[in-house]
ROVEX-259702 format. One record per residue: y, x, z of N, C-alpha, C, O in turn. Coordinates in nm, 2 decimals, padded with zeros to 4 digits. Layout:
N
Y/X/Z/Y/X/Z/Y/X/Z/Y/X/Z
...
# end
This chain:
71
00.54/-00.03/02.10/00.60/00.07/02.02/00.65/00.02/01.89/00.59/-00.08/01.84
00.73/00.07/01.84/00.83/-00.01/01.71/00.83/00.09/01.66/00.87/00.20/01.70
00.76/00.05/01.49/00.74/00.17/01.40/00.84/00.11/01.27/00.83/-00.01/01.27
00.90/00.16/01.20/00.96/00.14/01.08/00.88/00.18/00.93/00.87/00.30/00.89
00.83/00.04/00.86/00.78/00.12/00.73/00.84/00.07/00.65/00.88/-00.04/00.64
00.86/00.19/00.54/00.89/00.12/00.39/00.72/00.19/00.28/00.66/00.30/00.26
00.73/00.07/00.24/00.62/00.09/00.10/00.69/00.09/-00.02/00.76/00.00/-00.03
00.69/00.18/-00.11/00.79/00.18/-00.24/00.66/00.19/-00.35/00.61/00.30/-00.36
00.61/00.06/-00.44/00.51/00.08/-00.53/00.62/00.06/-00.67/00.74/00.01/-00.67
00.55/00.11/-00.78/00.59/00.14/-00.89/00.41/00.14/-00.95/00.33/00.23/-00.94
00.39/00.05/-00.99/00.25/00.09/-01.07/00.22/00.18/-01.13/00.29/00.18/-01.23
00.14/00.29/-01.13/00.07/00.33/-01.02/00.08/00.40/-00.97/00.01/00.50/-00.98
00.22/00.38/-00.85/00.28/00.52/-00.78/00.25/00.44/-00.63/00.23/00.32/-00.65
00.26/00.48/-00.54/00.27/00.43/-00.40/00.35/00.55/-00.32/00.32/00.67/-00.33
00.44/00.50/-00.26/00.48/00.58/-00.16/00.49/00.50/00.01/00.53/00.39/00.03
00.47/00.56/00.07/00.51/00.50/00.25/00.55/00.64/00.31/00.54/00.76/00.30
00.64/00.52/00.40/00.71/00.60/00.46/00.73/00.57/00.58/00.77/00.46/00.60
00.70/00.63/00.68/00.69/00.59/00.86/00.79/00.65/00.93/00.77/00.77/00.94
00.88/00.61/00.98/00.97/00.62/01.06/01.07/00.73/00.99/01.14/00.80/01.06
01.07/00.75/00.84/01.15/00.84/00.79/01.09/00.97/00.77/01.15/01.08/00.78
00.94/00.96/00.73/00.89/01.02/00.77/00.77/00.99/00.59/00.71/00.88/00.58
00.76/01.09/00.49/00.63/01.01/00.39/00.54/01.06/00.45/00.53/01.17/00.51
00.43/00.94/00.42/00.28/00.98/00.53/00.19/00.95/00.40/00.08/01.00/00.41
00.23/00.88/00.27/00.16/00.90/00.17/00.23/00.86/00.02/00.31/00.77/00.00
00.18/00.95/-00.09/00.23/00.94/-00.20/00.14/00.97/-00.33/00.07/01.07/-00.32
00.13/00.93/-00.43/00.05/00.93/-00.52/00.05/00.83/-00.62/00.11/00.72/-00.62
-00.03/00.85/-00.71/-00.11/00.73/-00.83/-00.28/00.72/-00.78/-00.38/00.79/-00.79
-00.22/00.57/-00.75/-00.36/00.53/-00.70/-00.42/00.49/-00.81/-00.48/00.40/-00.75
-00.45/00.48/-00.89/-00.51/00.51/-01.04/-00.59/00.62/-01.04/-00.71/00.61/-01.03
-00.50/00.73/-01.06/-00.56/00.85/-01.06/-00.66/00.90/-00.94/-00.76/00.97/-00.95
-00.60/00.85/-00.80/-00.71/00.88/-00.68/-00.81/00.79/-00.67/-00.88/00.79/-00.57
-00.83/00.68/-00.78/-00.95/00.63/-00.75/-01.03/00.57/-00.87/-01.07/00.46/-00.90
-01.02/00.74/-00.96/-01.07/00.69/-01.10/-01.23/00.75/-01.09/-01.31/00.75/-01.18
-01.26/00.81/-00.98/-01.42/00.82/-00.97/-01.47/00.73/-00.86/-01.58/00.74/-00.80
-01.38/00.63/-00.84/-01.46/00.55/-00.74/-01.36/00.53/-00.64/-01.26/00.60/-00.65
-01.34/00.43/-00.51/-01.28/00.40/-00.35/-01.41/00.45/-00.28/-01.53/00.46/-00.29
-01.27/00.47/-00.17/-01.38/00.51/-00.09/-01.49/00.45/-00.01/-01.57/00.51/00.07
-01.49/00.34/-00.03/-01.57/00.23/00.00/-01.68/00.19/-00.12/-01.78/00.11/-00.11
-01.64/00.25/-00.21/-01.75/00.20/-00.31/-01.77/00.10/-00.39/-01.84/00.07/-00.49
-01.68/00.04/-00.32/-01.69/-00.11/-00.40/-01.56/-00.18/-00.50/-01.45/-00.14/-00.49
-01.60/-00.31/-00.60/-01.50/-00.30/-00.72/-01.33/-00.31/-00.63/-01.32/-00.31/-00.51
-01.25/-00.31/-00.70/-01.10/-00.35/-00.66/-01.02/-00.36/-00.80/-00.96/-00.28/-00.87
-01.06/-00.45/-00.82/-00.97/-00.55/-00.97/-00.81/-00.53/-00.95/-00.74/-00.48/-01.05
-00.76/-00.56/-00.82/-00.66/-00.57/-00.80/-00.56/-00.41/-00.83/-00.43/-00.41/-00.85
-00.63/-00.31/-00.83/-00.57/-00.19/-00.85/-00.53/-00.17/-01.03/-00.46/-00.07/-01.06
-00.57/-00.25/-01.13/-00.53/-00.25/-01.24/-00.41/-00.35/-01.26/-00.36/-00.35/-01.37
-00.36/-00.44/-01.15/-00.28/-00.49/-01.17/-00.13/-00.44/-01.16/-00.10/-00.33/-01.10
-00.05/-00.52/-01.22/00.10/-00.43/-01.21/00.20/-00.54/-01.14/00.32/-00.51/-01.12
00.15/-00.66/-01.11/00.21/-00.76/-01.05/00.09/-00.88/-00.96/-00.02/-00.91/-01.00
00.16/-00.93/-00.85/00.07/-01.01/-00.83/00.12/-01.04/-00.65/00.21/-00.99/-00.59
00.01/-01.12/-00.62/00.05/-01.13/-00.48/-00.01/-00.99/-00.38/-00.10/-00.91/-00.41
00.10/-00.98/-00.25/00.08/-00.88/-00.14/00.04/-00.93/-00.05/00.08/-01.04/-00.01
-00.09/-00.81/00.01/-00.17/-00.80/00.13/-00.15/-00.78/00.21/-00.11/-00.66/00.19
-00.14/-00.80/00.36/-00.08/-00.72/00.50/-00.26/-00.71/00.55/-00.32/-00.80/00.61
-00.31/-00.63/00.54/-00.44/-00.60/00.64/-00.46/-00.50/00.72/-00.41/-00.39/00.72
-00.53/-00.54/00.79/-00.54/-00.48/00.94/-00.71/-00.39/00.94/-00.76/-00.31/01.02
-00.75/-00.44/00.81/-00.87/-00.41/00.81/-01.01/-00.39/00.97/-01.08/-00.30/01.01
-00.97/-00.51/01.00/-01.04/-00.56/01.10/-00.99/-00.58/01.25/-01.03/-00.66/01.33
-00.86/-00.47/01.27/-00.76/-00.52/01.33/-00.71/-00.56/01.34/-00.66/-00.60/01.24
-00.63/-00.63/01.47/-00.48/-00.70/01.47/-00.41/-00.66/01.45/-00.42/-00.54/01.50
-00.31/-00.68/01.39/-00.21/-00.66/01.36/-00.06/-00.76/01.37/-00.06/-00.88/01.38
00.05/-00.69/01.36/00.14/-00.78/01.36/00.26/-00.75/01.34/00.32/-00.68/01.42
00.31/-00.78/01.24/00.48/-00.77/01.12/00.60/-00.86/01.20/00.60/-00.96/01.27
00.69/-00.77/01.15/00.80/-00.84/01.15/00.95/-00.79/01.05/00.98/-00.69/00.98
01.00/-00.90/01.09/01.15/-00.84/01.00/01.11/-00.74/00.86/01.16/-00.63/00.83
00.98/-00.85/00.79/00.96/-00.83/00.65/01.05/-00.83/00.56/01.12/-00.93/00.56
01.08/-00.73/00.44/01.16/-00.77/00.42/01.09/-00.76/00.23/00.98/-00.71/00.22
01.13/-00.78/00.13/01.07/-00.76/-00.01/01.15/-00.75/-00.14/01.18/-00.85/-00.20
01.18/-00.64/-00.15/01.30/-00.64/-00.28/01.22/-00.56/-00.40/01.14/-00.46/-00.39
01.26/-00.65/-00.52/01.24/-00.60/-00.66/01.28/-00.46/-00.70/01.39/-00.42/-00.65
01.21/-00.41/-00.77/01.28/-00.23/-00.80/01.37/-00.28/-00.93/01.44/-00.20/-00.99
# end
């Protein structure tokens, strides 16, 4: 199955978008100023530049026709 995503971050906004479709939007800042839901630190959410993650979080996974443009 062939799913189409776009990710649109703006620190600290996230938006995704699935098949034309938003499946999530917010300031991840603000949804994780009492904590993740996991509990544990994430340094990287104070950042406003830096390298991108593709995880599967324990899954396989598999990308294609990546594409990455500056706002």
């Amino acid at each position: 199955e062939w799913n189409q995503q776009e990710v649109i971050v703006q620190h600290p906004y996230i938006k995704v978008i699935l098949n034309g479709t938003t499946i999530l939007e917010g300031d991840y800042l603000e949804a994780s100023k009492n904590g993740t839901l996991d509990q544990k630190e994430h340094p990287g959410l104070q950042r406003s530049k830096g390298h991108i993650g593709f995880l599967g979080h324990g899954d396989v996974v598999h990308f294609r026709n990546i594409r990455i443009k500056e706002l």
